[in-house]
N, C-alpha and C positions, 0 to 999 in steps of 0.2 A: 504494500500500500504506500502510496505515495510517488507509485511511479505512473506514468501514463500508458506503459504497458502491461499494464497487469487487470485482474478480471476480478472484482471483488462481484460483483452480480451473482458470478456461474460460482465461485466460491462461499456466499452467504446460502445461494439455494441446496448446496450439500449440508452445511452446517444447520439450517434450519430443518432437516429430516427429524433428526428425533436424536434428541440427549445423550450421550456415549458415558461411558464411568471416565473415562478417561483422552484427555486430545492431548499431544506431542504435537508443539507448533515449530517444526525444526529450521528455525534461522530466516533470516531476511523478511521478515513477515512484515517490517515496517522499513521502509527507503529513506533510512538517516542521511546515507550521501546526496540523495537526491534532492532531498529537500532543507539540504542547507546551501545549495545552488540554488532553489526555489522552489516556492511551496505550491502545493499540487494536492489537493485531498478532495473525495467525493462524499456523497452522502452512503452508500454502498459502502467506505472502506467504517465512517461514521458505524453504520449498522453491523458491521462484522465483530467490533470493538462492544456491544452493546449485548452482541447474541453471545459471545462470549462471558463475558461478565453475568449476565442471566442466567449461563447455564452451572456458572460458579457458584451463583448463592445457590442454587437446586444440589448442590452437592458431586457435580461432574470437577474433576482435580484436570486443571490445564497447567501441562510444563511451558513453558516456553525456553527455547535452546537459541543462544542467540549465536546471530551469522555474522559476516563480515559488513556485511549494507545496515544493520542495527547494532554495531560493537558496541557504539556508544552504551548500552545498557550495561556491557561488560565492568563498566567502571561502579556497579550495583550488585552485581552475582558476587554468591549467591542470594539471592532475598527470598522472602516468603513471605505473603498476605493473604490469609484464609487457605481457599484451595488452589489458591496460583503461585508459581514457582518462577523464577527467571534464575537458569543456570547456565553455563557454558556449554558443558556436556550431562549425559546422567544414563544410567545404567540402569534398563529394565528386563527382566523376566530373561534373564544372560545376552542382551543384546546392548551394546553403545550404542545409545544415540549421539550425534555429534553434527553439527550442519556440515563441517567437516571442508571448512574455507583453511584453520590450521595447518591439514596436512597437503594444499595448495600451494605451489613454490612462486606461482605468480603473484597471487592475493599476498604472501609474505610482503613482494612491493608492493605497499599500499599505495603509491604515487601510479603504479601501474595500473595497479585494479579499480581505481577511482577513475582512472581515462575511461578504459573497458566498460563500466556502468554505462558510463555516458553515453560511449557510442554504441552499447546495444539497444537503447533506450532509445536512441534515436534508428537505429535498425527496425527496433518492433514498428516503429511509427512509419515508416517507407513500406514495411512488408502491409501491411495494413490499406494504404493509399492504393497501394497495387493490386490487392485484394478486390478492391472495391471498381476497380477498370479490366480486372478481367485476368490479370496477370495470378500467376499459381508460385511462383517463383518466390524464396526464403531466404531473406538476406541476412537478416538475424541470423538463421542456423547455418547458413555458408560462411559467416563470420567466426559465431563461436567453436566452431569445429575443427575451425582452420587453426585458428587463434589454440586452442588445444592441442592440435598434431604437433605444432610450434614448436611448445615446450613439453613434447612428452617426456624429452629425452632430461629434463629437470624432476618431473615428480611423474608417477605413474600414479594416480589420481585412489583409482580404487582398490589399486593392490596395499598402496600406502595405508587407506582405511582398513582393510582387511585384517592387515596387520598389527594394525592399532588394539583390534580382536581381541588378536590371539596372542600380544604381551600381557593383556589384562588376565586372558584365561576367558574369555567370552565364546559363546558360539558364532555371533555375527555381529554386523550391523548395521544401524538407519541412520542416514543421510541425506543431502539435498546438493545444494552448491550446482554444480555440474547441470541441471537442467533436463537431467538424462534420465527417465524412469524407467528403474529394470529391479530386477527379483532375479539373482544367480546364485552360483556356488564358487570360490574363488578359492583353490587351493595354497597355501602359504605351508612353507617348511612341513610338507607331507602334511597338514591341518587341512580339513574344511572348512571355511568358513562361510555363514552365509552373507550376502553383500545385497542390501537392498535402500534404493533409493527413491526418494518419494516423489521426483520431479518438477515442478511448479504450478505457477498461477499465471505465467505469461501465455507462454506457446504449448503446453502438454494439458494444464488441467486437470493434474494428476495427483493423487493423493493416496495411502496402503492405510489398509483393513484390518483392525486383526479381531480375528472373529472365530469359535471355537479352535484355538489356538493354533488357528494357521494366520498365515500374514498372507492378501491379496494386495496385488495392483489394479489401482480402479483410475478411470476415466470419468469422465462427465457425464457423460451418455451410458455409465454403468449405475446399476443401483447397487444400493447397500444391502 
């Protein structure tokens, strides 16, 4: 929230389905960079902040794990107010959550990653114009992908997580950052580990399930 790429509408109408015991809101959920270049807020990102909080007093426990685009908060974690949490990382049911911008070797320059925001932000908003004239063509993911291959050879993104795992003694973990929603299996030092990531709110829509103790990747157009 707070960026002009992102979809708080299609994300209020999942949230507003019905009450969870539990929501993991894994990183970037508010665009601190963005909006101390300028402020940009809808009444949608207003209502998300609202539905949340309502489902707070009902007794549903919300982490929130903060990302690189809302560090600022970091300079607060851990904190605790009622049933909401603001932590960096946190460890549930043998899995890390982590948004997982840390073990990013780009995001490390932040002078980097603050350009990057910017000009995805402005990608979403061209892929969008062109949307609307006919054109099918992804500038945004021709950018971030590229932008990615770039520096594989610095950080290998999800083995890095993975790893992170299986120093703790974890079986897996959940993550965001990356943009990428996927549910695998990532072998480290002969370990399995499982590697699942929740995707976004810009271009995927993407959000994981977990429901008699499996974990699902779900879409917009999926129900719960």
């Amino acid at each position: 929230m707070g960026s002009r790429g992102s979809n708080p509408l299609k994300l209020y109408n999942v949230l507003n389905k019905k009450p969870p015991d539990i929501i993991f809101l894994v990183g970037d959920i508010i665009d601190g960079w963005l909006l101390k270049k300028r402020f940009y807020w809808t009444k949608e990102a207003t209502d998300i902040i609202r539905k949340l909080l309502a489902y707070s007093n009902k007794g549903t426990k919300i982490i929130y794990i903060t990302g690189n685009h809302d560090d600022f908060l970091r300079s607060y974690s851990p904190v605790k107010f009622g049933n909401i949490e603001i932590v960096d990382e946190y460890e549930w049911k043998g899995y890390l959550i982590s948004h997982g911008d840390k073990y990013d070797g780009v995001v490390q320059l932040k002078w980097l990653g603050v350009i990057g925001g910017y000009g995805y932000e402005i990608a979403i908003m061209i892929d969008r114009f062109l949307k609307k004239i006919g054109y099918k063509v992804s500038l945004s993911k021709f950018a971030k992908d590229n932008v990615k291959q770039a520096v594989k050879f610095i950080s290998n993104f999800e083995n890095q997580l993975a790893y992170q795992a299986l120093q703790r003694g974890l079986k897996g973990v959940i993550c965001g950052h990356i943009h990428n929603p996927e549910i695998k299996t990532i072998t480290i030092k002969k370990k399995k580990i499982e590697y699942l990531n929740c995707g976004d709110w810009i271009e995927n829509n993407s959000y994981i399930v977990y429901k008699k103790n499996k974990f699902r990747l779900c879409f917009i157009s999926d129900e719960i």
